[in-house]
N, C-alpha and C positions, 0 to 999 in steps of 0.2 A: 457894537451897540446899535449902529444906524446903518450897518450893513443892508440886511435883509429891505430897507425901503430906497438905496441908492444907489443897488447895484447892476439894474437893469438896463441903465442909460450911459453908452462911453460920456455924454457931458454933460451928466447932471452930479454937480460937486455934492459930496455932503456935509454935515454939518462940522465936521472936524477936517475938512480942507483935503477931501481926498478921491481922486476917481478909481472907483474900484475896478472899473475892468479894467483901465494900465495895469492896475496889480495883479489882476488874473492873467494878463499876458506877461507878466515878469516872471507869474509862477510857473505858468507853461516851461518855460525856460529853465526853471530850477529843476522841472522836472524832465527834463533831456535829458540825454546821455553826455555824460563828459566830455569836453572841448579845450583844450589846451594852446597859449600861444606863449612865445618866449623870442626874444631877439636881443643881440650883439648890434656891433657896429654894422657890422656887412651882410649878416644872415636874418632870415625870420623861420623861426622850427613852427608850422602847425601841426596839431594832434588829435586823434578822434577816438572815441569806442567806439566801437560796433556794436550795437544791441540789435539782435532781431527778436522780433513779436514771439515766434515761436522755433523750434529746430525745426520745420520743415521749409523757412519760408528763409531769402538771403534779405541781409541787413542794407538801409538804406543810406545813401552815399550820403556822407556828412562834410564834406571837402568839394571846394567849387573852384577851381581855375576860373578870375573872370579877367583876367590877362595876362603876357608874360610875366609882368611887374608885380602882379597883383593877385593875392588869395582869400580864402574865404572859409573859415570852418564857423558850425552851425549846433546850435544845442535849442532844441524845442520841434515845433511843430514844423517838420522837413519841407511840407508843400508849401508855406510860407516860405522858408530858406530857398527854395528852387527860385519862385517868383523875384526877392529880392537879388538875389545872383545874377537870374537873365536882367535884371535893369542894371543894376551895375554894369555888365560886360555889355549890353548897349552903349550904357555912358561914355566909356572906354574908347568905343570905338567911332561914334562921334565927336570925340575930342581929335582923336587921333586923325580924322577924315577933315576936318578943321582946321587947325594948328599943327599938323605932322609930325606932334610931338604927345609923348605917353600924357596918360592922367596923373595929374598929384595925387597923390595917394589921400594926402587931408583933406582936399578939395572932393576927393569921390564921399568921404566920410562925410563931408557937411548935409552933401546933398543927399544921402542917403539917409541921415538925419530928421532931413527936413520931410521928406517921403513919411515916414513913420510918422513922427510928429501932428500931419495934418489926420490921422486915425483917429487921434486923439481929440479932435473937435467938429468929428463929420455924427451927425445923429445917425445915419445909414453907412456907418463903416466903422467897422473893429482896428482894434489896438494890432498890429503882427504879434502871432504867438511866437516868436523867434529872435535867440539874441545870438549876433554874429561878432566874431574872433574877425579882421582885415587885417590881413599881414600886406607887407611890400616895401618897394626899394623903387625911391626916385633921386631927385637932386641931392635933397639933405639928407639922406642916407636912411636906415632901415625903422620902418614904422609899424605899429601896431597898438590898434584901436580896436575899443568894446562898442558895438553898439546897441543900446538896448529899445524894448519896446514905448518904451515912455517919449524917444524922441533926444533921449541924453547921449552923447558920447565921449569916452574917456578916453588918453593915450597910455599905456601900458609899458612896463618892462618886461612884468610878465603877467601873465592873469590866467585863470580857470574859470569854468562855467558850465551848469550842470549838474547832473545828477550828484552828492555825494564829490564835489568840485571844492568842498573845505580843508578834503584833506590836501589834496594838490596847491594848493593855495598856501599852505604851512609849510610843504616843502619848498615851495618855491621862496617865497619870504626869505626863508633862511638862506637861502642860494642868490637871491637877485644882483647882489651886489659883484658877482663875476659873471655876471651874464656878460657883460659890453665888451668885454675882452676877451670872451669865450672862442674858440672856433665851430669851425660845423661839428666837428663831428661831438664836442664836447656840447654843444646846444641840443644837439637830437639826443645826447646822452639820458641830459636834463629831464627831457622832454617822458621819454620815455620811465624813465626814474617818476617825473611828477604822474603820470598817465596809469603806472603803477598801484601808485597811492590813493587811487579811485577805484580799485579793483573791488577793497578787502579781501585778501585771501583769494581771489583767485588766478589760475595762475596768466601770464603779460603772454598772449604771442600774436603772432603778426598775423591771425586770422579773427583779433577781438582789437585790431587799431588801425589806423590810417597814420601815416605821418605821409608832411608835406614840405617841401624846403624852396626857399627862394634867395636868393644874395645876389651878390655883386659876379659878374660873368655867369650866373646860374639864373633860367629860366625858371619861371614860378613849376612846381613838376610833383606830381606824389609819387613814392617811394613805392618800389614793386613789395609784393610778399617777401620772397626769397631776402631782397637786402635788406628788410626790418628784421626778419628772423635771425638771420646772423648778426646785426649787430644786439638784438636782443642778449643770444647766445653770448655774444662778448662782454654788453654791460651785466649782464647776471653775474659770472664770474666775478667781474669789479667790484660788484654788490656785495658780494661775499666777503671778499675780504677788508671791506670798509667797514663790516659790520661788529669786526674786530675792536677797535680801538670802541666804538660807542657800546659795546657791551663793559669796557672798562670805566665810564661814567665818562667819556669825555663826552658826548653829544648824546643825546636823550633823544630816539626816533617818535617824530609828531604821535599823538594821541591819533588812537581813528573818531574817538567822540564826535571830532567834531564833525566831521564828515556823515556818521550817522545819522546828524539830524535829517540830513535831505531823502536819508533812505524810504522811510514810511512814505513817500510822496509817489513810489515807482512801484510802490503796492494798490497803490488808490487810482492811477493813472489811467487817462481814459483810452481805449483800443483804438489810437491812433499812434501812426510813428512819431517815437519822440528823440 
């Protein structure tokens, strides 16, 4: 109703308590490409699609190493994700030049937090069109946090975000509760399974995903092609035969409804990478 007179200004509230550019930079976001994270005790699984603009052109890197400890996947407007990344892996490494000990992984999220947050009340500066997946592994063991463009951040078990990111979020739901106990290779399983679920219909190979793994003795590191494809190769089969028993009414596979809603957004979306 009061859109159209209060939407020009990151901080001019309106009359129903709302800044609509945060909300244009949250929809940025929804309208990215799918972003996956999932963590156990000891592991954090990140995940990506790969969308590129057209077949002639190579898709743009959605996963950011910004320490051994510490990762970073990306759904919305990539040139923000890049910028937030390099300050992160600054942060990183002025702790580290400091205290000669890694960054807390909560303490990188506050401050990255606060970075975004102040967008939100500069008249000459925009909201980040960019909501970031932080995986990592410090003292208290393995973490993962959302952070979005409004300045909020949440800690996760496991979470999607993105393009058509409802239906991975139905899978996950139903899964979360053996995540903590999981192993890697059962967490990448996951991963891949939820990363699926964003496809519709088309078919999962390791030249339309990224995965990315960090734990305990394992350096933060993405996954070559060659090993996502075979363990593709391996959970497909799985797939198969799990699909078994839920055609006999024991588990009912997620509706894609719900994931549909976000599709009309990747049709409207503007010629920038998302």
């Amino acid at each position: 109703m009061f859109r159209n007179q209060y939407d020009t200004d990151v901080t001019t509230w309106s009359p129903a308590g709302r800044l609509f550019q945060v909300e244009y930079a949250m929809e940025a976001v929804k309208q990215g490409s799918a972003a996956i994270g999932l963590r156990s005790k000891s592991h954090v699984v990140l995940a990506c699609v790969n969308k590129a603009n057209s077949e002639l052109s190579s898709h743009q890197k959605k996963i950011f190493k910004v320490d051994d400890h510490i990762g970073v996947a990306i759904a919305g407007l990539t040139a923000d994700g890049r910028v937030l990344s390099r300050y992160m892996r600054n942060e990183c490494i002025n702790y580290f030049y400091t205290y000669e000990s890694q960054l807390p992984v909560g303490r990188l999220v506050v401050q990255l937090a606060d970075k975004a947050q102040v967008c939100t009340q500069r008249s000459w500066k925009r909201p980040f069109g960019v909501g970031l997946l932080v995986g990592g592994l410090d003292e208290s063991g393995a973490h993962l946090y959302y952070n979005c463009p409004s300045g909020n951040y949440f800690e996760y078990q496991a979470f999607a975000i993105g393009s058509r990111s409802q239906a991975a979020k139905t899978y996950l739901e139903r899964k979360f509760e053996s995540f903590m106990g999981s192993s890697r290779e059962n967490l990448i399983k996951d991963a891949l399974f939820a990363l699926r679920e964003t496809l519709q219909g088309e078919k999962l190979t390791s030249s339309v995903c990224t995965i990315a793994v960090v734990g305990i003795g394992e350096a933060f590191h993405i996954l070559d092609q060659e090993t996502v494809q075979a363990l593709i190769n391996e959970f497909e089969i799985a797939g198969e035969e799990a699909a078994a028993p839920d055609q006999a009414g024991v588990d009912e596979p997620p509706a894609a409804a719900a994931g549909d809603q976000a599709a009309p957004g990747d049709e409207g979306a503007a010629p920038m990478d998302m």
